[in-house]
N, CA, C and O of each residue as an XYZ file, in Angstrom:
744
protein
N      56.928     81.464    131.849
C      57.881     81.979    132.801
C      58.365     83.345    132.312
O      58.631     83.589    131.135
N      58.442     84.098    133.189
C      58.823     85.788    132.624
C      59.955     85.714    132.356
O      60.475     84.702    132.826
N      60.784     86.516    131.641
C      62.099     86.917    131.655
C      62.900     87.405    132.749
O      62.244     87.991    133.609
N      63.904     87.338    132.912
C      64.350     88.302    134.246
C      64.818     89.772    133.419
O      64.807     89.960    132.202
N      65.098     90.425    134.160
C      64.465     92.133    134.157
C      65.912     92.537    132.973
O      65.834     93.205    131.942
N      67.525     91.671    133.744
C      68.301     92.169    132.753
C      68.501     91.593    131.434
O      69.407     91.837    130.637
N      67.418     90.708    131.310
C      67.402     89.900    129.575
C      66.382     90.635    128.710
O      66.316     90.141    127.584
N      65.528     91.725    128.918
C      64.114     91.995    128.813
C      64.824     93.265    127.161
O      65.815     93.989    127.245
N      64.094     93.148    126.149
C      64.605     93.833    124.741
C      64.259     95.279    124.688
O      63.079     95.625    124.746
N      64.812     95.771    124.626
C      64.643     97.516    123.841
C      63.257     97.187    123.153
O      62.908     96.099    122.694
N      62.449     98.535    123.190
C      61.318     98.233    122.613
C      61.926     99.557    121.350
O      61.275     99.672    120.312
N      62.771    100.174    121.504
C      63.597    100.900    120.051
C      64.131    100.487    118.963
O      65.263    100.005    118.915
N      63.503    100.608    118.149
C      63.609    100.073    116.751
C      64.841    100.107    116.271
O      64.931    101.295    115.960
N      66.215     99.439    115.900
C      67.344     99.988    115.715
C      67.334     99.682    113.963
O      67.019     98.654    113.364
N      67.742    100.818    113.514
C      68.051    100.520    111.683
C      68.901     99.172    111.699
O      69.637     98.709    112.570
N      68.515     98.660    110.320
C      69.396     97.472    110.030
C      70.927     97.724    109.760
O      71.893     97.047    110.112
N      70.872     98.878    109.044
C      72.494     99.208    108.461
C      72.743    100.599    109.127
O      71.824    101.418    109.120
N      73.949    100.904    109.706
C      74.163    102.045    110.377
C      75.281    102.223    109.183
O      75.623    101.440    108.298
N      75.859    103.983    109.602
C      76.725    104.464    108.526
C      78.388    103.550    108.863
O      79.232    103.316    107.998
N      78.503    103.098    110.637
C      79.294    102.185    110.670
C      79.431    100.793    109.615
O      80.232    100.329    108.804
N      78.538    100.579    110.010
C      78.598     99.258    108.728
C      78.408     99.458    107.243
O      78.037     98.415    106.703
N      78.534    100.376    106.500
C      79.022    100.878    105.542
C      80.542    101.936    105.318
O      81.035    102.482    104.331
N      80.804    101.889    106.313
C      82.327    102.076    106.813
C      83.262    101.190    106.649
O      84.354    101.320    106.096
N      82.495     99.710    107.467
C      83.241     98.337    107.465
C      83.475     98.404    105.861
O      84.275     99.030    105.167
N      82.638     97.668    105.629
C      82.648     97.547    104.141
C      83.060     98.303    102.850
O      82.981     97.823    101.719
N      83.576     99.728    103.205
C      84.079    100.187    102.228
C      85.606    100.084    102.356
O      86.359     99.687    101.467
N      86.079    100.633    103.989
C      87.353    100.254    104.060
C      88.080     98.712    103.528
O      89.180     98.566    102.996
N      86.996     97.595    103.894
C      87.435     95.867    103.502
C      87.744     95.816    101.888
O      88.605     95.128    101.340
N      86.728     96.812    101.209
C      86.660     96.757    100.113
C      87.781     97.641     99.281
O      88.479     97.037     98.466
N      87.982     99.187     99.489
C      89.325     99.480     99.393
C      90.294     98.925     99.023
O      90.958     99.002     97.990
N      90.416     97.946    100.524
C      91.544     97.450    100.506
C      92.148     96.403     99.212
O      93.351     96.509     98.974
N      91.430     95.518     98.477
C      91.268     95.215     97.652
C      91.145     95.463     95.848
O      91.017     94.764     94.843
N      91.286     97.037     96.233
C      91.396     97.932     94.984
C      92.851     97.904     94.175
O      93.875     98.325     94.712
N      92.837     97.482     93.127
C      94.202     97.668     92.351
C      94.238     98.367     91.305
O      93.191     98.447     90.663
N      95.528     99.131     90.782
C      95.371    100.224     89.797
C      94.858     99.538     88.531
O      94.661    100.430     87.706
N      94.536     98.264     87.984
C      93.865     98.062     87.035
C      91.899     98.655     87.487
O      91.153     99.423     86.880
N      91.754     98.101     88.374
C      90.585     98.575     88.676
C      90.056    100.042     88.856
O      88.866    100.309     88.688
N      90.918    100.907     89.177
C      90.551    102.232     88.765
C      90.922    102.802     87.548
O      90.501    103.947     87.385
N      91.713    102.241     86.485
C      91.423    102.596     85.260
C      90.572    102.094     84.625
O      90.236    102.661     83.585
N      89.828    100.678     85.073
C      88.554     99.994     84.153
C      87.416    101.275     84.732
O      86.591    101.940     84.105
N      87.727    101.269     85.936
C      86.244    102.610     86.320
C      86.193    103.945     85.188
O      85.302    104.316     84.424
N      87.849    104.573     85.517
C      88.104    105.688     84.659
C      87.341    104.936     83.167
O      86.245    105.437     82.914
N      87.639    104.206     82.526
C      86.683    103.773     81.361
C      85.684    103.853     80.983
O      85.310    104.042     79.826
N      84.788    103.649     82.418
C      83.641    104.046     82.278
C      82.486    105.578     82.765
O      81.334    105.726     83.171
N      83.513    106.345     82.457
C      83.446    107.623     82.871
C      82.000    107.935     82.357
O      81.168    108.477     83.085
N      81.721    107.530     80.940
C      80.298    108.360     80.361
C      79.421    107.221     80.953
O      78.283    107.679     81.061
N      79.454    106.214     81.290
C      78.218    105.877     82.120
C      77.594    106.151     83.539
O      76.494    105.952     84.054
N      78.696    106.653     83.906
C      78.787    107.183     85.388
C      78.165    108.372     85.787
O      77.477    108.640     86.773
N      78.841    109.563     84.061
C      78.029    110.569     84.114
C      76.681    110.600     83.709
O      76.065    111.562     84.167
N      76.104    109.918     83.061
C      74.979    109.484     82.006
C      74.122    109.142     83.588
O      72.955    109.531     83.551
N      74.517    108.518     84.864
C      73.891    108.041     86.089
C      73.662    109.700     86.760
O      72.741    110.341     87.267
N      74.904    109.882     86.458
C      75.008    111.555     87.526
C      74.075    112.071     87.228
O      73.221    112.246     88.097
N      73.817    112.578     85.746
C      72.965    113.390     84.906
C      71.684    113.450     85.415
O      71.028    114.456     85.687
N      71.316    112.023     85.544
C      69.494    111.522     86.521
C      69.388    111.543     87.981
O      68.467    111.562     88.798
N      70.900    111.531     88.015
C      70.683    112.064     90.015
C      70.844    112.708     90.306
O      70.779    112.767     91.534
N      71.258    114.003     89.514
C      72.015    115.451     90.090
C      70.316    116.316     90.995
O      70.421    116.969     92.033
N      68.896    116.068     90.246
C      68.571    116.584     90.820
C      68.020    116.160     92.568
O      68.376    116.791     93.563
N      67.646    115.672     92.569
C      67.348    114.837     93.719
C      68.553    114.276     94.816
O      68.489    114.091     96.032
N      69.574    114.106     93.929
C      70.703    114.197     94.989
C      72.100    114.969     94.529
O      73.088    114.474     93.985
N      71.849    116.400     94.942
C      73.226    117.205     94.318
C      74.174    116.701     94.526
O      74.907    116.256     93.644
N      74.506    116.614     96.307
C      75.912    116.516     96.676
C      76.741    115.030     96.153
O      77.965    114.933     96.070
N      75.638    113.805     95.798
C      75.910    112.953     95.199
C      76.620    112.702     94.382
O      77.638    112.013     94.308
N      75.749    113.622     93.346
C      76.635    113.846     91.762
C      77.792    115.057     92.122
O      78.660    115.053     91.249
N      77.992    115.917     92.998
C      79.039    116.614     92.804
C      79.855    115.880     93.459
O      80.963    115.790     92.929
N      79.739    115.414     94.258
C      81.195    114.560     94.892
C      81.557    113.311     94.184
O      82.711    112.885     94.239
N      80.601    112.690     93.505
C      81.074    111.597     92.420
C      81.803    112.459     91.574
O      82.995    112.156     91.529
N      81.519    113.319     90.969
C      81.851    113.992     89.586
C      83.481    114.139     90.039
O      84.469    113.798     89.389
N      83.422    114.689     91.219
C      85.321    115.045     91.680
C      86.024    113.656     91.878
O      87.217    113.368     91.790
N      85.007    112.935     92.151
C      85.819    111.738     92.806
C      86.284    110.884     91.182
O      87.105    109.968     91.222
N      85.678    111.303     89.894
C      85.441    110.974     88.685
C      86.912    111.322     88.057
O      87.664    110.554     87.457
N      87.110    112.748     88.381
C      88.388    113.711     88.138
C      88.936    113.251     88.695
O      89.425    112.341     88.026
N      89.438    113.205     90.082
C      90.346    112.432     90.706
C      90.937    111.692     90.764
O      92.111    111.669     91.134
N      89.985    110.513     90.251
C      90.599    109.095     89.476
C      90.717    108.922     88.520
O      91.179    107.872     88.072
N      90.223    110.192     87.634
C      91.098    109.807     85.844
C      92.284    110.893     85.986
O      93.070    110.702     85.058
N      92.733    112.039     86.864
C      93.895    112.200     86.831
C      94.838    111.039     87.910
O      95.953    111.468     88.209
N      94.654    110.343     88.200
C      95.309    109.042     89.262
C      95.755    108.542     88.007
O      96.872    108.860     87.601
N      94.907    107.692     87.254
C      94.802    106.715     86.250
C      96.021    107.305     85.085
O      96.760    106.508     84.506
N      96.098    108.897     84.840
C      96.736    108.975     83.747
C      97.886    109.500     84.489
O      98.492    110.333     83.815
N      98.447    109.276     85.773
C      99.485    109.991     86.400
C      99.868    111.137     86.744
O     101.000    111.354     87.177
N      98.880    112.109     86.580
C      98.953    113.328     86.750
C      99.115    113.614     87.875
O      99.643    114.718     88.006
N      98.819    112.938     89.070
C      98.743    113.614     90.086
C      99.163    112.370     91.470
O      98.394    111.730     92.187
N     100.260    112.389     91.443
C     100.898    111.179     92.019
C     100.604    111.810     93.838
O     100.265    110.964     94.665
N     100.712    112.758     94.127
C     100.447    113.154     95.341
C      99.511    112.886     95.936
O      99.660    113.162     97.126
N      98.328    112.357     95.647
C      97.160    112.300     96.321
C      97.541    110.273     96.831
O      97.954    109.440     96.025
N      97.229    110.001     98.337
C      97.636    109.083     98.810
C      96.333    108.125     98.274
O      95.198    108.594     98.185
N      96.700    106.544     97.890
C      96.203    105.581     97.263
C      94.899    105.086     97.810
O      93.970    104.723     97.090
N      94.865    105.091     99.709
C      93.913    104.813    100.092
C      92.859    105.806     99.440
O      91.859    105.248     98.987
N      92.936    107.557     99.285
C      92.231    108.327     99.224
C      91.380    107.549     97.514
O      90.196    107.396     97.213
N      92.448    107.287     96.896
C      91.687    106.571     95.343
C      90.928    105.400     95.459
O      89.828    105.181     94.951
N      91.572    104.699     96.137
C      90.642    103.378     96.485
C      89.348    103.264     97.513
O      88.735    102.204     97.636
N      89.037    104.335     98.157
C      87.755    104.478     98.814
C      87.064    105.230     97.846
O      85.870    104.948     97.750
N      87.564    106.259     96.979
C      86.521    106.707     96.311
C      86.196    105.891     94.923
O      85.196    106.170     94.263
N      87.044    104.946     94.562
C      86.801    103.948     93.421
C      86.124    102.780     94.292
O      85.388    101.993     93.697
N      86.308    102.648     95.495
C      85.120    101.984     95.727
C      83.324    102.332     96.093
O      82.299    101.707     95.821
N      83.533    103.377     96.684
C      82.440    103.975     96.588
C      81.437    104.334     94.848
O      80.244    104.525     94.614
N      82.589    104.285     94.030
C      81.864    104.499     92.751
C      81.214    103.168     91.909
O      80.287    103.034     91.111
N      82.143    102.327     92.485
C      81.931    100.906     91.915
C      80.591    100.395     92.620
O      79.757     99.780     91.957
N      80.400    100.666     93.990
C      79.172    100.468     94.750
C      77.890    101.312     93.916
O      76.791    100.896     93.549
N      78.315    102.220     93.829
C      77.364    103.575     92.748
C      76.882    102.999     91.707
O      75.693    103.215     91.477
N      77.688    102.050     90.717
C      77.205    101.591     89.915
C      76.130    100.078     89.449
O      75.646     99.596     88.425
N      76.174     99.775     90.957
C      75.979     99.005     91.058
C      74.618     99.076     91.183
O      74.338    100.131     91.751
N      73.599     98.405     90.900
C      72.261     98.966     90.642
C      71.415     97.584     91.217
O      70.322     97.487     90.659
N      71.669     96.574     92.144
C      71.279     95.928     93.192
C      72.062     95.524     94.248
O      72.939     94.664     94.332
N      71.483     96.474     95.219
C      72.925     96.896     96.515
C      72.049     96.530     97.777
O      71.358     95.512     97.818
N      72.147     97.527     98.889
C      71.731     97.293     99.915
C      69.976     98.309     99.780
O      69.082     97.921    100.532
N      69.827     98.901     99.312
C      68.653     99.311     98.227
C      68.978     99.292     97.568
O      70.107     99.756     97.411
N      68.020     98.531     96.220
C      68.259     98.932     94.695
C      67.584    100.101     94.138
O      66.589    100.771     94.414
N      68.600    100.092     93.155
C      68.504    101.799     92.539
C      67.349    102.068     91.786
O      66.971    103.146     91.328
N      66.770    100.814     91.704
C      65.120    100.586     90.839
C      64.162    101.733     91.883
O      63.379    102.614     91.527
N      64.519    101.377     93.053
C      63.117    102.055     93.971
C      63.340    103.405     94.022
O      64.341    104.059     94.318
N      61.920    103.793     93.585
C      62.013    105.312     93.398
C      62.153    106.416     94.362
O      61.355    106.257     95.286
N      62.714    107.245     94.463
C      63.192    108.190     95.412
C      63.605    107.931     96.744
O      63.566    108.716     97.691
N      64.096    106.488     96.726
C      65.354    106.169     98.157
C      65.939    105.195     97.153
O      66.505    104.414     97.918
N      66.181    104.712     95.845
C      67.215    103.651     95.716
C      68.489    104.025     95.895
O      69.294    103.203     96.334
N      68.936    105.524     95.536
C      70.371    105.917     95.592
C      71.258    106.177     96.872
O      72.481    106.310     96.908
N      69.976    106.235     98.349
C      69.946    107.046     99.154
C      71.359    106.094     99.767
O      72.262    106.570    100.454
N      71.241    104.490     99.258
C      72.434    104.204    100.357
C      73.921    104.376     99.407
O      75.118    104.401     99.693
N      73.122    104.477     98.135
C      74.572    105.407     97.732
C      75.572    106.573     97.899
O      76.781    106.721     97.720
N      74.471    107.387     98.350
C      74.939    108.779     99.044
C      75.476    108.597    100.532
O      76.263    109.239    101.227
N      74.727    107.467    100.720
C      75.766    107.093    102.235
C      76.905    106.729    101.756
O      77.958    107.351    101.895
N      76.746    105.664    101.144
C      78.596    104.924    100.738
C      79.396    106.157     99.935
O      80.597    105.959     99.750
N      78.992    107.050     99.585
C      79.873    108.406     99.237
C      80.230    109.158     99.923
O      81.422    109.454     99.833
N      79.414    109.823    100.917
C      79.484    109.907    101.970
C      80.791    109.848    103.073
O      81.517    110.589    103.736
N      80.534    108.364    102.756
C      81.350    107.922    103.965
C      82.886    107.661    103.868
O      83.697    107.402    104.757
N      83.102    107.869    101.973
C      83.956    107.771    101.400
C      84.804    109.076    101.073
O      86.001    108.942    100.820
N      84.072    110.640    101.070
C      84.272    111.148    101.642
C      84.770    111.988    102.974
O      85.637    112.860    102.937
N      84.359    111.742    103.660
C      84.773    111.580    105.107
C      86.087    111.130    105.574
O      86.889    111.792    106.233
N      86.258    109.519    105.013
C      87.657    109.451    105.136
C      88.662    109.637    103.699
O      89.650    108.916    103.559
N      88.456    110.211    103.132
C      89.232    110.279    101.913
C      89.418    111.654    102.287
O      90.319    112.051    101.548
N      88.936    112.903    103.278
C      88.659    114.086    102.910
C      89.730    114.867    102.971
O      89.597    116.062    102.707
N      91.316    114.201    103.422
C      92.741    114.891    102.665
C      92.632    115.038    102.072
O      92.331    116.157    101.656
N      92.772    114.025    101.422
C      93.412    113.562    100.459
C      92.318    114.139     99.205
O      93.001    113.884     98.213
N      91.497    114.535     98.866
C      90.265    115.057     98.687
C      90.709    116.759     98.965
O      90.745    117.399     97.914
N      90.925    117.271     99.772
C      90.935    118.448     99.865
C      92.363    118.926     99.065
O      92.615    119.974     98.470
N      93.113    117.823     99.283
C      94.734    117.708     98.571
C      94.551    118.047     96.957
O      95.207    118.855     96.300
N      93.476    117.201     96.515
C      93.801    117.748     94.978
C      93.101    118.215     94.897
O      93.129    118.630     93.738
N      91.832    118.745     95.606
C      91.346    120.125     94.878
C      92.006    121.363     95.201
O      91.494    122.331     94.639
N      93.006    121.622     95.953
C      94.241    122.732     96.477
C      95.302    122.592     95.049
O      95.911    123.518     94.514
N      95.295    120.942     94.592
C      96.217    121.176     93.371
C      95.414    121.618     92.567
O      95.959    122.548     91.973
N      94.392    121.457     92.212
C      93.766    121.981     90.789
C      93.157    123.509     91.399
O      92.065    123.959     91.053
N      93.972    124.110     92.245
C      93.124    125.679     92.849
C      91.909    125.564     92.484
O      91.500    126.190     91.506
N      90.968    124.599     93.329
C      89.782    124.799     93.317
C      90.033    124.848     95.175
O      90.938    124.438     95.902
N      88.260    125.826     95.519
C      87.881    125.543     96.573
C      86.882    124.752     97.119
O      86.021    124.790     96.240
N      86.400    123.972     98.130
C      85.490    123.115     98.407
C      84.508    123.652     99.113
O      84.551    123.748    100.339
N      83.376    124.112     98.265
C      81.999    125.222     98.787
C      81.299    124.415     98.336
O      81.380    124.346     97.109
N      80.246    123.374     99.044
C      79.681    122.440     98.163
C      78.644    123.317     97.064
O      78.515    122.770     95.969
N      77.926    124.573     97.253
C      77.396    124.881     96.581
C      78.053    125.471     95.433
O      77.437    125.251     94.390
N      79.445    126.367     95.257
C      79.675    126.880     94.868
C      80.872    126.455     93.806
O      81.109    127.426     93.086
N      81.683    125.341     93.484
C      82.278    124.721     93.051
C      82.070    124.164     92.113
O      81.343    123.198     91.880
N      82.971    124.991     91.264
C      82.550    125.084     89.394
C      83.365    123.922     89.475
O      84.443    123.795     90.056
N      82.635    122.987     88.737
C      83.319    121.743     88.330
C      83.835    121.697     87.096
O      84.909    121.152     86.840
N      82.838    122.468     85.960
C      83.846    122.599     84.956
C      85.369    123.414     84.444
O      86.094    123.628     83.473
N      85.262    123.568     85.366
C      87.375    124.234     86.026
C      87.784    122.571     85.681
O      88.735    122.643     84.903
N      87.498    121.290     85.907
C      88.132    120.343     86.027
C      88.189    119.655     84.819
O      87.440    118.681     84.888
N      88.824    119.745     83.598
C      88.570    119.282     82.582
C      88.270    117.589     82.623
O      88.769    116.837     83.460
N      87.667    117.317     81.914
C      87.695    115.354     81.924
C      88.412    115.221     80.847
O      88.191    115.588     79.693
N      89.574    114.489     81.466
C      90.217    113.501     80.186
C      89.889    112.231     79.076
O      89.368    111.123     79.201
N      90.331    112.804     78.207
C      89.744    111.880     77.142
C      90.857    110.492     77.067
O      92.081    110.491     77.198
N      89.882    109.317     76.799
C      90.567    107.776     76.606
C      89.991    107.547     75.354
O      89.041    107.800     74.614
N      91.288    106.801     75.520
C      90.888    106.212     73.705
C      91.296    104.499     74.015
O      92.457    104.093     74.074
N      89.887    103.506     74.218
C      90.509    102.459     74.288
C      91.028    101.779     75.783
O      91.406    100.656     76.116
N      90.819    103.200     76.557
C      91.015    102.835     77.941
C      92.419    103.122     78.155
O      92.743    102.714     79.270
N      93.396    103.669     77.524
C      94.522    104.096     77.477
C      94.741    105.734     77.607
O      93.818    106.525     77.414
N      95.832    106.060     77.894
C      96.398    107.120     78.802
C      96.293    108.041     77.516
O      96.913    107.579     76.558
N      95.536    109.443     77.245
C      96.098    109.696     76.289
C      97.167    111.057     76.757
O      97.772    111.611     75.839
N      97.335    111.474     77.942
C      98.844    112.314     78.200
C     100.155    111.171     78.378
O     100.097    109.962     78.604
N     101.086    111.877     78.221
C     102.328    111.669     78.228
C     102.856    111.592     79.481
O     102.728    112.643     80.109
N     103.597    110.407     80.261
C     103.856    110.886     81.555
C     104.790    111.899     81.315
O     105.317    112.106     80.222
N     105.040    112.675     82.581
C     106.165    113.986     82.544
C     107.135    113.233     82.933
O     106.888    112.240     83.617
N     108.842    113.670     82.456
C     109.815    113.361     82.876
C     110.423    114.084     83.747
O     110.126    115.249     84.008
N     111.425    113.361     84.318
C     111.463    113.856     85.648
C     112.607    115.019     85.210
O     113.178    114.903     84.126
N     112.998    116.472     86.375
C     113.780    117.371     85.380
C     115.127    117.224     85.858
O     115.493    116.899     86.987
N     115.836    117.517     84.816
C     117.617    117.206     85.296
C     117.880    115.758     84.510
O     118.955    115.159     84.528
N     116.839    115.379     83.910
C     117.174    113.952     83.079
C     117.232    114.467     81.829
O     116.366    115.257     81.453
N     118.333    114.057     80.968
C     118.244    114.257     79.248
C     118.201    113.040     79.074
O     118.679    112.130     79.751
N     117.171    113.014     77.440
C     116.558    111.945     76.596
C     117.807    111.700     76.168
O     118.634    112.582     75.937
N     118.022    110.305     76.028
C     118.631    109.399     75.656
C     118.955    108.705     74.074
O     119.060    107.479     74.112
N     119.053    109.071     73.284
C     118.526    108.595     71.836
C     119.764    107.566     70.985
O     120.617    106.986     71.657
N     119.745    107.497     70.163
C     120.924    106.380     69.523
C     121.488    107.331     69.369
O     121.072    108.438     69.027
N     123.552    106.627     69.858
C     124.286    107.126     69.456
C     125.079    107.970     70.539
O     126.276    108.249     70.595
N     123.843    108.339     71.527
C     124.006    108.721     72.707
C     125.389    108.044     73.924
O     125.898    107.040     73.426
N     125.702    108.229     74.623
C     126.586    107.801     75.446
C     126.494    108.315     76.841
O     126.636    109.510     77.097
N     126.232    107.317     77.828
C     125.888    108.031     79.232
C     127.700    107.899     79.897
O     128.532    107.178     79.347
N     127.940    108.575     80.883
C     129.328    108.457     80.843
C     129.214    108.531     82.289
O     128.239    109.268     82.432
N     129.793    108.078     83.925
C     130.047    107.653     85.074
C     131.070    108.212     85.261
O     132.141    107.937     84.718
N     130.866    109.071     86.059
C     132.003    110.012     87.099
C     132.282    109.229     88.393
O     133.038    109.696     89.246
């Protein structure tokens, strides 16, 4: 028995994963991000770069937008830069955590497309992070030229142990407090 005409299938091949559905999934995932989890990432800063290092050629914008998104979240992690809004940290700590992940929606084994759906999930993490993203590279007076954007302007902070090694700043108009001291109420 034939089909009738309005049940009859696209003979167009549709991809399995669209950049929507790596949208879903990064926002679900985000959401789920807590500041312990972007300092265990910040931790693993030299493996991340040690990944960058083998993908920079084949995928620039990859490694340069990881590399900021790298900075970004180790000045988050050590407080430096409280202005940049949380979602903007938690899409790009999820996108990195996906990065590292080396059996995904391609694995990173297959040669010259394993990363490719990584550069999507960066991508896309980009895109909506891209205030907040444009926010601290305006604080660190950098500009966003993908070609042209000296990254080493961005120093990487050093951990020792996975711990903060700056000092938070105090806030100004406050004096330190020490023994002996006396706060006094007007």
């Amino acid at each position: 028995m034939p089909e009738p005409s309005h049940r009859k299938r696209s003979t167009q091949a549709r991809p399995a994963l669209t950049p929507d559905d790596f949208e879903r999934y990064l926002t679900t995932s985000a959401a789920l991000i807590a500041p312990a989890d972007v300092t265990s990432l910040v931790a693993r800063a030299t493996a991340i770069r040690e990944h960058l290092a083998q993908d920079r050629a084949e995928y620039p914008n990859l490694a340069q937008r990881a590399r900021i998104a790298l900075h970004l979240l180790a000045d988050h992690a050590r407080g430096e830069c409280p202005q940049i809004p949380y979602q903007t940290v938690s899409l790009l700590a999820t996108a990195l955590f996906y990065y590292l992940t080396p059996v995904d929606v391609i694995p990173d084994f297959i040669p010259h497309v394993g990363k490719s759906d990584d550069a999507v999930m960066l991508d896309v993490a980009w895109r909506l992070a891209g205030a907040g993203v444009q926010r601290y590279l305006d604080w660190k007076g950098l500009a966003l030229r993908d070609s042209e954007l000296n990254l080493s302007a961005i120093p990487m902070p050093s951990t020792r142990g996975g711990r903060r090694t700056a000092k938070p700043k105090r806030p100004a108009g406050r004096a330190r407090m020490g023994r002996g001291s006396r706060r006094t109420r007007r």
